[in-house]
C-alpha positions in Angstrom: -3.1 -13.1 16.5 -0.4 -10.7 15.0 -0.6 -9.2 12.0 1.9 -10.7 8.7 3.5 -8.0 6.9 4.3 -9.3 3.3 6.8 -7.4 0.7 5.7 -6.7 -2.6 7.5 -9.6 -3.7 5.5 -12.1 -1.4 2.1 -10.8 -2.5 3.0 -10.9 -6.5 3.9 -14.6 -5.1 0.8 -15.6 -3.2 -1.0 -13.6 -6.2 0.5 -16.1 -9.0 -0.2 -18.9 -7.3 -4.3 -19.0 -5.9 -4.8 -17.6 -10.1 -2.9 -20.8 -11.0 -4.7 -23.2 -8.6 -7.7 -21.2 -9.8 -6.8 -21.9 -13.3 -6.5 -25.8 -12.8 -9.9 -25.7 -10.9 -10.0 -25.1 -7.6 -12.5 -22.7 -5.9 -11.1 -19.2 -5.1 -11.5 -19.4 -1.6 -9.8 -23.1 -1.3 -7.2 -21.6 -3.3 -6.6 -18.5 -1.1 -7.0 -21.1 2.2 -4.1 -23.3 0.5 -2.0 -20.1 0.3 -2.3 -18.5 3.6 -4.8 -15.6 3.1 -8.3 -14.7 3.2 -9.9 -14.2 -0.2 -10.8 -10.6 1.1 -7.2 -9.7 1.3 -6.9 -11.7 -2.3 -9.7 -9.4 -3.9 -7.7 -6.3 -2.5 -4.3 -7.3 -3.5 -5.6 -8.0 -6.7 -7.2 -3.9 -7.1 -4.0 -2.9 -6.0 -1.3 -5.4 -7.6 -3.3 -7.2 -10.6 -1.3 -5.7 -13.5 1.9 -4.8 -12.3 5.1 -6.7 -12.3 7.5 -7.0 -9.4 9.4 -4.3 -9.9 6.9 -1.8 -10.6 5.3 -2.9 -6.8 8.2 -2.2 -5.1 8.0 1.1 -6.5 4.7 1.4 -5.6 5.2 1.1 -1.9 8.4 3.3 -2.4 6.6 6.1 -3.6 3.5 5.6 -0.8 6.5 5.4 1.5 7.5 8.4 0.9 4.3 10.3 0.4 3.6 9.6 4.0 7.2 10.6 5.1 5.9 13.8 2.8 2.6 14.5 4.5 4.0 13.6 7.8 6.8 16.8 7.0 3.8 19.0 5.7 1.8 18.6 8.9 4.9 19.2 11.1 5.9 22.4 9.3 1.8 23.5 9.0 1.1 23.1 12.6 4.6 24.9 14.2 3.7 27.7 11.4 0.1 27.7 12.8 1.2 27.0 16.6 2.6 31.3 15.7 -0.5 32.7 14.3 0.4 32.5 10.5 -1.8 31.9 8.0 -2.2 29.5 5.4 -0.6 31.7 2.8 1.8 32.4 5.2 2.6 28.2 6.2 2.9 27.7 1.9 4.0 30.6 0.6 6.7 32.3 2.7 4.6 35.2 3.1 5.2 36.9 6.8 
């Protein structure tokens, strides 16, 4: 079965409403059944996304986003650097 990819918007969704089915009684994991997910996937987006607001997870995966774009760059450049026989100092620090 293929994997759903949801947007921040869709988890602060699904996140609002299992805590209000919670809230009016149901059980967590009938409540994360009624609203598509697993409660193990409920428990994580809830570490991650419990007290932000919409707009502060889109940032969120903006900044992750780009962090991997980042480290992705950083490898690149460290391993053509280290493909010539430079060292580390050399790779950060301009040193030849």
């Amino acid at each position: 079965m293929a994997r759903k990819r949801y947007t921040p918007e869709q988890i602060m969704r699904v996140l609002r409403q299992v805590e209000v089915l919670v809230a009016n009684g149901k059980a967590t994991d009938q409540a994360c059944r009624e609203a598509g997910i697993v409660e193990q996937t409920y428990y994580r987006w809830r570490k991650e996304y419990g007290g932000l607001k919409v707009h502060q997870t889109k940032r969120l995966k903006e900044l992750e986003q780009e962090n991997a774009k980042l480290k992705r760059l950083v490898a690149d450049i460290r391993h053509r650097r280290w493909g010539r026989g430079l060292t580390f100092k050399a790779v950060f620090f301009q040193i030849n």
